[in-house]
N, C-alpha and C positions, 0 to 999 in steps of 0.2 A: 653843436655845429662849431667844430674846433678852429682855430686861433694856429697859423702856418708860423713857424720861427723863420721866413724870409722863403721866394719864392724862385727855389732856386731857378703833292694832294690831287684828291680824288675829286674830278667833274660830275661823278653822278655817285649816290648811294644803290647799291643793289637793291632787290627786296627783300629778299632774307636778313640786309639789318633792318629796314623799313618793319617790317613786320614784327621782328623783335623789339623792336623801340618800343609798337604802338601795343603789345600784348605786354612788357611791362606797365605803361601806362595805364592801361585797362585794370590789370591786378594792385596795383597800387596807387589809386586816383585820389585826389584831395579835394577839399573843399574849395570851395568859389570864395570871390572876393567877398562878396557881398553881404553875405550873412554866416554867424557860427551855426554847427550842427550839432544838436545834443545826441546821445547816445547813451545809453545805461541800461547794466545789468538786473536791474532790479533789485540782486541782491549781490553782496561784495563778495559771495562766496560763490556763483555762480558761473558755470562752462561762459568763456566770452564771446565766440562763434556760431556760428549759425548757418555758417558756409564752410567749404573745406578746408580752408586757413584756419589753423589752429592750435594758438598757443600753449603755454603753462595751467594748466588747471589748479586755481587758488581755493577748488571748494573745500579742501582738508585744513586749512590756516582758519585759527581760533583767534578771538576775540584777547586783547590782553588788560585787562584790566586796568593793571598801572601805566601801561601807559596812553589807553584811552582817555586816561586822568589827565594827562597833562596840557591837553588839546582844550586852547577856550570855548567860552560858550558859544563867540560869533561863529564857529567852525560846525560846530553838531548843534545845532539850536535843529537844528531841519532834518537832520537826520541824514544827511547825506552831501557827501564828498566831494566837489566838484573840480576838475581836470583841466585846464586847458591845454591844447595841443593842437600840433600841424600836422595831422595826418596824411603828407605826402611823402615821409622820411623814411621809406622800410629800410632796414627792418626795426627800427626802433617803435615807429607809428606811422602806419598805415591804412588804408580802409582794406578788407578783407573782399572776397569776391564776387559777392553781395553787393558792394558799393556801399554800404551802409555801417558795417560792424567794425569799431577799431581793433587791430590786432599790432601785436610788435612787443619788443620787449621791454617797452618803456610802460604800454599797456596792463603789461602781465605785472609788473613791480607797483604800479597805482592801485589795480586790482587789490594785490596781497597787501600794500599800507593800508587802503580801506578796511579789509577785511580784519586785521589787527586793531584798528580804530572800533572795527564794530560798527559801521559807517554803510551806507549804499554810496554806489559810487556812480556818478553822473559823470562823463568825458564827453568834451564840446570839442567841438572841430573850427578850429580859428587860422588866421593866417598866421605866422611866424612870427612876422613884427609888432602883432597886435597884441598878444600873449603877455609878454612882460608889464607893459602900461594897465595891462586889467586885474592882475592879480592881485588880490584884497579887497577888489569891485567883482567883479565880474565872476571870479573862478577863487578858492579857495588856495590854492596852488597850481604854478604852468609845469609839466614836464614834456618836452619838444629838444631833447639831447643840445641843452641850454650848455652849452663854453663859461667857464667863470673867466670874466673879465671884469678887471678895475671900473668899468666904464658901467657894466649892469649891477654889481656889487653895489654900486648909487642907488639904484635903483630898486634891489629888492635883497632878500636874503638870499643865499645858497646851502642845500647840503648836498654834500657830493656822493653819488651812485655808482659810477662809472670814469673809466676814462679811453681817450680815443686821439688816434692823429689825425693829420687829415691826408689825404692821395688826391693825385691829375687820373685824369681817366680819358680815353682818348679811343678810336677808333683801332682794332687790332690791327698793328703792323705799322702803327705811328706814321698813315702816309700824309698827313701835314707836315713831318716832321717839327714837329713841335719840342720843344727843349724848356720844361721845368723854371730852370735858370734864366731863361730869357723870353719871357712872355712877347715882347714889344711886339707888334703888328700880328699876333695870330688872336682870332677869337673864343674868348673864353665865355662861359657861363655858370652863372656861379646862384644860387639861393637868394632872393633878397630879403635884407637884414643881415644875413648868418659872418659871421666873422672872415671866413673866406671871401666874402664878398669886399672887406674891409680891406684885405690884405692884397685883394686883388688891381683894387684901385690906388692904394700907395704904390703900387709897383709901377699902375701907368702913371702915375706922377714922376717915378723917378725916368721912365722912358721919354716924357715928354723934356723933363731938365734934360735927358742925355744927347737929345735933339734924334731920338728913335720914334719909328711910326709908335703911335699909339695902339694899346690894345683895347678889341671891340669888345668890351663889358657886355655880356646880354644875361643881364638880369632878369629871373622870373618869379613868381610868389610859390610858386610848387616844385620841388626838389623832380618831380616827373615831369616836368617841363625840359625842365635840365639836363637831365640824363638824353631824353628822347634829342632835343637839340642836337647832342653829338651822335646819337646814333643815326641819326639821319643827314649829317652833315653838315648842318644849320651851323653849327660852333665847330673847334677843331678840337678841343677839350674841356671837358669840367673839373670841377676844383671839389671837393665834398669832405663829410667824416669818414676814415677810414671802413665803419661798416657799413657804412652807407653806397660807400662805391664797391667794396665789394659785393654785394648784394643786387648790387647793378648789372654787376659784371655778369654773374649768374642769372640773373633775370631777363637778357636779352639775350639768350643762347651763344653765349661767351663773342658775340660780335664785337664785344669793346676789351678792353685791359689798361691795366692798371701803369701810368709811367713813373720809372724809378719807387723810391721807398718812401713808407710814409713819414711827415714830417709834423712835429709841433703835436707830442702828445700831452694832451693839456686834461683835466677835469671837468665832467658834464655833473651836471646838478638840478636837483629840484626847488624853483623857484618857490618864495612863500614874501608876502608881504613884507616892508622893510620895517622893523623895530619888532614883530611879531614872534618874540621868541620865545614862546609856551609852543607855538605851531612847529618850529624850526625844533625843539626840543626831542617835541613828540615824534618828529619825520625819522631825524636823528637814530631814535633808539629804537622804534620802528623799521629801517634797515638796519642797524647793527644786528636786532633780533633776526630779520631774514639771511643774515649773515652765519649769524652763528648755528642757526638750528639747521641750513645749507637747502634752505629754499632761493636763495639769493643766485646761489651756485646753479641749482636746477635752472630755474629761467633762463641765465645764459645761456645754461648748454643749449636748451629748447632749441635756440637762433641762433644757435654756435658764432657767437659774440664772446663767449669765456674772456679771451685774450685782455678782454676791454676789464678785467673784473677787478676789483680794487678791495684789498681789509680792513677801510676805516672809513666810516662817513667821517666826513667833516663839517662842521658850519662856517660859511665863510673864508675858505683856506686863501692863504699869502698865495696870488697870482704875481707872473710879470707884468 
Protein backbone atom coordinates (compact mmCIF):
# COMPACT_ATOMS: atom_id res chain seq x y z
CA UNK A 1 0.00 0.00 0.00
CA UNK A 2 2.22 2.60 -1.59
CA UNK A 3 3.51 6.02 -0.20
CA UNK A 4 1.93 9.13 -2.93
CA UNK A 5 5.23 11.72 -3.78
CA UNK A 6 2.48 14.59 -2.95
CA UNK A 7 -1.09 14.61 -3.78
CA UNK A 8 -1.46 16.45 -6.64
CA UNK A 9 -21.72 15.80 -8.62
CA UNK A 10 -24.18 13.51 -8.77
CA UNK A 11 -27.51 13.54 -6.16
CA UNK A 12 -28.21 9.93 -6.63
CA UNK A 13 -26.12 6.67 -7.65
CA UNK A 14 -27.91 4.57 -10.39
CA UNK A 15 -28.11 0.94 -9.75
CA UNK A 16 -25.97 -0.44 -12.10
CA UNK A 17 -22.96 1.28 -10.05
CA UNK A 18 -24.91 0.19 -6.89
CA UNK A 19 -24.79 -3.24 -7.86
CA UNK A 20 -21.36 -3.24 -9.28
CA UNK A 21 -19.92 -1.85 -6.06
CA UNK A 22 -21.81 -4.64 -4.01
CA UNK A 23 -20.75 -7.71 -6.39
CA UNK A 24 -17.19 -6.48 -6.11
CA UNK A 25 -17.57 -6.65 -2.45
CA UNK A 26 -19.17 -9.86 -2.51
CA UNK A 27 -16.07 -11.53 -4.65
CA UNK A 28 -13.65 -9.86 -2.69
CA UNK A 29 -14.73 -9.71 1.10
CA UNK A 30 -12.37 -9.47 4.02
CA UNK A 31 -12.11 -10.33 7.43
CA UNK A 32 -13.98 -8.73 10.40
CA UNK A 33 -12.44 -6.64 13.07
CA UNK A 34 -12.61 -8.87 15.47
CA UNK A 35 -10.83 -11.84 15.12
CA UNK A 36 -8.04 -13.42 12.43
CA UNK A 37 -9.07 -16.19 10.10
CA UNK A 38 -6.78 -19.16 9.38
CA UNK A 39 -6.71 -20.68 6.16
CA UNK A 40 -4.20 -23.48 4.82
CA UNK A 41 -3.44 -25.62 2.08
CA UNK A 42 -2.41 -28.36 3.92
CA UNK A 43 0.38 -28.83 1.71
CA UNK A 44 2.65 -25.90 0.20
CA UNK A 45 2.55 -27.54 -2.97
CA UNK A 46 -1.11 -27.71 -3.17
CA UNK A 47 -4.07 -26.12 -5.94
CA UNK A 48 -5.03 -22.92 -3.59
CA UNK A 49 -8.96 -22.77 -4.71
CA UNK A 50 -11.60 -24.36 -4.28
CA UNK A 51 -13.89 -21.88 -5.86
CA UNK A 52 -13.60 -20.46 -9.41
CA UNK A 53 -10.92 -17.85 -8.43
CA UNK A 54 -7.94 -19.28 -9.43
CA UNK A 55 -4.44 -18.64 -9.11
CA UNK A 56 -0.83 -19.80 -9.86
CA UNK A 57 -0.58 -23.45 -9.36
CA UNK A 58 2.72 -23.77 -6.97
CA UNK A 59 2.36 -27.86 -7.09
CA UNK A 60 5.52 -28.30 -9.50
CA UNK A 61 8.01 -25.94 -7.02
CA UNK A 62 10.48 -28.27 -5.29
CA UNK A 63 11.73 -28.10 -1.95
CA UNK A 64 15.47 -26.37 -1.96
CA UNK A 65 17.60 -27.71 0.31
CA UNK A 66 20.11 -25.00 0.85
CA UNK A 67 18.05 -22.77 1.28
CA UNK A 68 15.58 -24.39 3.68
CA UNK A 69 18.98 -24.47 5.57
CA UNK A 70 18.93 -21.06 6.32
CA UNK A 71 15.66 -20.51 7.91
CA UNK A 72 15.73 -20.95 11.99
CA UNK A 73 14.57 -23.23 14.02
CA UNK A 74 11.73 -20.74 15.57
CA UNK A 75 10.42 -20.73 11.74
CA UNK A 76 10.09 -24.76 10.91
CA UNK A 77 10.18 -26.13 14.46
CA UNK A 78 6.14 -26.83 13.58
CA UNK A 79 6.44 -27.57 10.27
CA UNK A 80 4.67 -24.84 8.93
CA UNK A 81 4.72 -21.37 7.59
CA UNK A 82 2.52 -18.82 8.74
CA UNK A 83 1.24 -15.64 6.68
CA UNK A 84 -0.37 -12.75 7.90
CA UNK A 85 -2.44 -10.73 5.56
CA UNK A 86 -5.43 -8.41 4.70
CA UNK A 87 -7.40 -10.20 2.48
CA UNK A 88 -9.62 -7.32 1.34
CA UNK A 89 -6.71 -5.96 -1.29
CA UNK A 90 -7.30 -7.95 -4.85
CA UNK A 91 -5.70 -8.69 -6.51
CA UNK A 92 -2.94 -9.04 -4.37
CA UNK A 93 -5.09 -10.87 -1.35
CA UNK A 94 -8.32 -11.44 -1.43
CA UNK A 95 -10.98 -14.09 -0.18
CA UNK A 96 -12.01 -16.05 -3.41
CA UNK A 97 -15.84 -16.82 -3.94
CA UNK A 98 -16.14 -19.19 -1.37
CA UNK A 99 -15.59 -16.47 1.22
CA UNK A 100 -13.25 -18.47 2.71
CA UNK A 101 -10.09 -19.28 0.41
CA UNK A 102 -7.27 -16.68 -0.08
CA UNK A 103 -6.42 -15.97 -3.46
CA UNK A 104 -4.17 -13.05 -5.20
CA UNK A 105 -0.86 -12.77 -6.04
CA UNK A 106 0.75 -12.02 -2.94
CA UNK A 107 -1.06 -15.61 -2.12
CA UNK A 108 0.55 -17.41 -5.04
CA UNK A 109 4.34 -16.05 -3.95
CA UNK A 110 3.78 -17.20 -0.15
CA UNK A 111 2.37 -20.43 -1.46
CA UNK A 112 5.70 -20.87 -3.76
CA UNK A 113 8.33 -19.48 -0.73
CA UNK A 114 6.70 -22.20 1.45
CA UNK A 115 6.90 -24.69 -0.87
CA UNK A 116 10.75 -23.96 -1.47
CA UNK A 117 11.09 -23.89 2.29
CA UNK A 118 9.53 -27.38 2.22
CA UNK A 119 7.10 -25.77 4.88
CA UNK A 120 3.00 -26.06 4.86
CA UNK A 121 1.80 -22.98 4.80
CA UNK A 122 -0.93 -21.47 7.11
CA UNK A 123 -2.46 -17.73 5.82
CA UNK A 124 -4.42 -15.88 8.57
CA UNK A 125 -6.63 -13.20 7.69
CA UNK A 126 -6.00 -10.06 9.86
CA UNK A 127 -6.65 -6.46 9.67
CA UNK A 128 -3.98 -4.29 7.94
CA UNK A 129 -2.83 -2.39 10.97
CA UNK A 130 -2.62 -5.29 13.03
CA UNK A 131 -0.12 -7.30 10.64
CA UNK A 132 3.04 -5.54 11.40
CA UNK A 133 2.97 -5.44 15.39
CA UNK A 134 2.44 -9.28 15.23
CA UNK A 135 5.05 -10.50 13.06
CA UNK A 136 7.59 -12.69 15.10
CA UNK A 137 4.46 -13.25 17.55
CA UNK A 138 1.70 -14.02 15.88
CA UNK A 139 2.66 -14.89 12.12
CA UNK A 140 6.08 -15.80 10.97
CA UNK A 141 5.97 -13.32 8.27
CA UNK A 142 3.04 -10.39 7.07
CA UNK A 143 2.73 -10.10 3.27
CA UNK A 144 -0.44 -7.38 2.70
CA UNK A 145 1.49 -5.36 -0.38
CA UNK A 146 3.44 -3.71 2.72
CA UNK A 147 5.15 -0.01 1.17
CA UNK A 148 8.83 0.19 2.77
CA UNK A 149 8.82 3.11 4.72
CA UNK A 150 11.35 4.56 7.18
CA UNK A 151 8.69 4.55 9.64
CA UNK A 152 7.99 0.35 9.52
CA UNK A 153 11.75 -0.40 8.67
CA UNK A 154 11.60 0.52 12.83
CA UNK A 155 9.61 -1.76 13.01
CA UNK A 156 10.37 -4.97 11.14
CA UNK A 157 12.63 -6.09 8.33
CA UNK A 158 11.84 -5.92 4.53
CA UNK A 159 12.53 -7.97 1.37
CA UNK A 160 11.23 -6.48 -1.45
CA UNK A 161 8.89 -8.60 -4.11
CA UNK A 162 7.33 -6.10 -5.93
CA UNK A 163 6.74 -2.67 -6.76
CA UNK A 164 3.64 -0.37 -7.40
CA UNK A 165 2.36 3.45 -7.43
CA UNK A 166 -0.57 4.41 -6.25
CA UNK A 167 -3.84 6.08 -8.44
CA UNK A 168 -7.34 8.41 -7.31
CA UNK A 169 -10.25 6.44 -8.62
CA UNK A 170 -13.37 8.18 -8.80
CA UNK A 171 -16.79 7.66 -10.37
CA UNK A 172 -16.58 7.37 -14.48
CA UNK A 173 -16.86 10.84 -15.82
CA UNK A 174 -15.36 12.63 -12.67
CA UNK A 175 -18.95 14.22 -11.89
CA UNK A 176 -17.57 15.50 -8.51
CA UNK A 177 -15.05 17.02 -10.41
CA UNK A 178 -12.62 16.21 -8.33
CA UNK A 179 -8.86 17.41 -8.94
CA UNK A 180 -5.86 15.05 -7.74
CA UNK A 181 -4.00 18.40 -6.82
CA UNK A 182 -6.38 19.82 -4.66
CA UNK A 183 -8.21 17.44 -2.37
CA UNK A 184 -9.63 20.39 0.18
CA UNK A 185 -13.31 19.87 0.79
CA UNK A 186 -14.14 16.69 -1.63
CA UNK A 187 -14.32 13.35 0.27
CA UNK A 188 -11.92 10.86 0.14
CA UNK A 189 -11.53 7.34 1.36
CA UNK A 190 -8.62 5.86 1.79
CA UNK A 191 -7.47 2.07 3.75
CA UNK A 192 -6.85 2.44 7.28
CA UNK A 193 -3.19 2.30 8.31
CA UNK A 194 -2.00 2.14 4.42
CA UNK A 195 0.32 5.11 3.62
CA UNK A 196 -2.22 6.69 1.45
CA UNK A 197 -3.97 7.25 4.24
CA UNK A 198 -0.93 8.99 5.67
CA UNK A 199 -0.60 11.27 2.79
CA UNK A 200 -4.05 11.89 2.76
CA UNK A 201 -4.25 13.70 5.89
CA UNK A 202 -0.91 15.69 5.53
CA UNK A 203 -2.63 17.16 2.77
CA UNK A 204 -5.84 18.21 4.98
CA UNK A 205 -3.38 19.61 7.15
CA UNK A 206 -1.88 21.71 4.61
CA UNK A 207 -5.73 22.68 3.55
CA UNK A 208 -6.62 23.51 6.91
CA UNK A 209 -3.07 25.96 7.14
CA UNK A 210 -4.35 27.20 3.61
CA UNK A 211 -7.53 28.38 5.32
CA UNK A 212 -9.40 25.58 2.59
CA UNK A 213 -12.39 23.45 3.53
CA UNK A 214 -11.16 20.48 4.90
CA UNK A 215 -11.07 17.06 3.30
CA UNK A 216 -13.73 14.32 4.69
CA UNK A 217 -11.17 11.50 5.40
CA UNK A 218 -13.41 8.23 5.59
CA UNK A 219 -11.27 5.83 6.63
CA UNK A 220 -12.26 2.03 6.54
CA UNK A 221 -10.35 -1.25 7.76
CA UNK A 222 -11.26 -3.08 4.19
CA UNK A 223 -9.90 -1.84 1.07
CA UNK A 224 -13.84 -3.16 -0.26
CA UNK A 225 -15.22 -0.83 1.86
CA UNK A 226 -13.34 1.79 0.01
CA UNK A 227 -13.88 1.05 -3.31
CA UNK A 228 -17.68 0.24 -2.76
CA UNK A 229 -17.84 3.90 -0.88
CA UNK A 230 -17.13 5.66 -4.30
CA UNK A 231 -19.04 3.42 -6.27
CA UNK A 232 -21.86 4.27 -4.55
CA UNK A 233 -21.35 7.83 -3.97
CA UNK A 234 -20.62 7.81 -0.25
CA UNK A 235 -16.82 9.32 -1.04
CA UNK A 236 -16.14 11.26 -4.28
CA UNK A 237 -12.78 9.34 -4.72
CA UNK A 238 -10.34 6.77 -3.30
CA UNK A 239 -6.75 6.85 -3.04
CA UNK A 240 -5.12 3.02 -3.44
CA UNK A 241 -2.06 0.80 -4.99
CA UNK A 242 -2.04 1.06 -8.49
CA UNK A 243 -3.15 -2.69 -8.93
CA UNK A 244 -5.41 -2.33 -6.65
CA UNK A 245 -7.50 0.27 -8.26
CA UNK A 246 -7.13 -1.23 -11.27
CA UNK A 247 -8.61 -4.35 -10.44
CA UNK A 248 -11.43 -2.06 -9.04
CA UNK A 249 -11.98 -0.59 -11.93
CA UNK A 250 -12.59 -3.93 -13.71
CA UNK A 251 -14.55 -5.50 -10.94
CA UNK A 252 -17.33 -3.09 -10.81
CA UNK A 253 -18.10 -3.32 -14.64
CA UNK A 254 -15.85 -0.29 -15.48
CA UNK A 255 -18.42 2.15 -13.35
CA UNK A 256 -15.51 3.87 -11.85
CA UNK A 257 -11.80 5.05 -13.56
CA UNK A 258 -8.82 5.81 -12.86
CA UNK A 259 -7.92 10.04 -12.34
CA UNK A 260 -4.80 11.13 -14.05
CA UNK A 261 -1.37 8.90 -13.67
CA UNK A 262 -0.09 6.89 -11.26
CA UNK A 263 2.08 8.66 -8.68
CA UNK A 264 4.97 7.50 -6.04
CA UNK A 265 6.17 4.12 -7.23
CA UNK A 266 7.72 2.94 -4.34
CA UNK A 267 8.70 -0.88 -3.10
CA UNK A 268 6.24 -3.64 -1.55
CA UNK A 269 7.90 -6.14 0.61
CA UNK A 270 7.67 -9.07 2.76
CA UNK A 271 7.57 -8.30 6.34
CA UNK A 272 9.87 -10.67 8.78
CA UNK A 273 10.64 -9.94 12.35
CA UNK A 274 13.18 -7.16 13.08
CA UNK A 275 17.04 -8.36 13.69
CA UNK A 276 15.85 -11.83 12.28
CA UNK A 277 18.06 -12.21 9.49
CA UNK A 278 18.52 -16.10 8.85
CA UNK A 279 14.49 -15.63 7.97
CA UNK A 280 15.09 -12.30 5.78
CA UNK A 281 18.18 -14.34 4.28
CA UNK A 282 16.21 -17.40 3.37
CA UNK A 283 12.93 -15.05 2.01
CA UNK A 284 15.67 -13.18 -0.01
CA UNK A 285 17.01 -16.16 -2.03
CA UNK A 286 13.86 -17.90 -2.03
CA UNK A 287 12.52 -15.10 -4.43
CA UNK A 288 15.57 -14.45 -6.32
CA UNK A 289 15.20 -18.39 -7.05
CA UNK A 290 11.36 -17.70 -8.25
CA UNK A 291 13.09 -15.21 -10.18
CA UNK A 292 15.34 -16.66 -11.85
CA UNK A 293 13.85 -20.15 -12.76
CA UNK A 294 10.71 -17.48 -13.99
CA UNK A 295 8.04 -18.87 -11.71
CA UNK A 296 8.24 -15.27 -10.34
CA UNK A 297 7.32 -14.01 -13.95
CA UNK A 298 4.45 -16.65 -14.22
CA UNK A 299 2.55 -15.38 -11.09
CA UNK A 300 2.37 -12.09 -12.29
CA UNK A 301 1.28 -12.75 -15.54
CA UNK A 302 -1.47 -14.99 -13.70
CA UNK A 303 -3.02 -11.40 -12.39
CA UNK A 304 -1.57 -9.42 -15.00
CA UNK A 305 0.24 -7.42 -12.42
CA UNK A 306 3.65 -8.00 -14.66
CA UNK A 307 4.23 -4.23 -14.70
CA UNK A 308 4.71 -4.29 -10.82
CA UNK A 309 7.66 -6.85 -11.52
CA UNK A 310 11.04 -6.04 -10.08
CA UNK A 311 15.01 -8.19 -10.77
CA UNK A 312 16.21 -7.91 -7.38
CA UNK A 313 14.97 -8.71 -3.98
CA UNK A 314 16.36 -6.56 -1.51
CA UNK A 315 16.55 -6.53 2.32
CA UNK A 316 15.87 -3.38 3.64
CA UNK A 317 16.45 -1.04 0.66
CA UNK A 318 17.32 3.08 1.11
CA UNK A 319 13.54 4.51 1.03
CA UNK A 320 12.76 8.34 1.12
Amino acid sequence: MSVSMGIKGLKSVTAAVLSAAMLFAAAACGTTDSSDTASSSGDASGSSSSSSTKGFDTSSIKKDDEIAALLPESVTKDGTLVVGTDTSYAPAEFLAEDGKTPVGFDVDLFKALAAIFGLKEETVTSTFDSIIPSVGSKYDVGISSFTVTKERLEAVDFVTYFKAGSTFVVQKGNPNKVDSSDLCGKKVAVQTGTTQEEEVNKDNEQCKADGKSEIEIQSSKLQTDVTTAVASGKADVFYADSPVAGYAITQTGDTLEALGEDVGVTPEAVAIKKGDSQTAEAVQKAIQKLMDDGTYKKILDTWGVSSGAIDKPEINPTVE
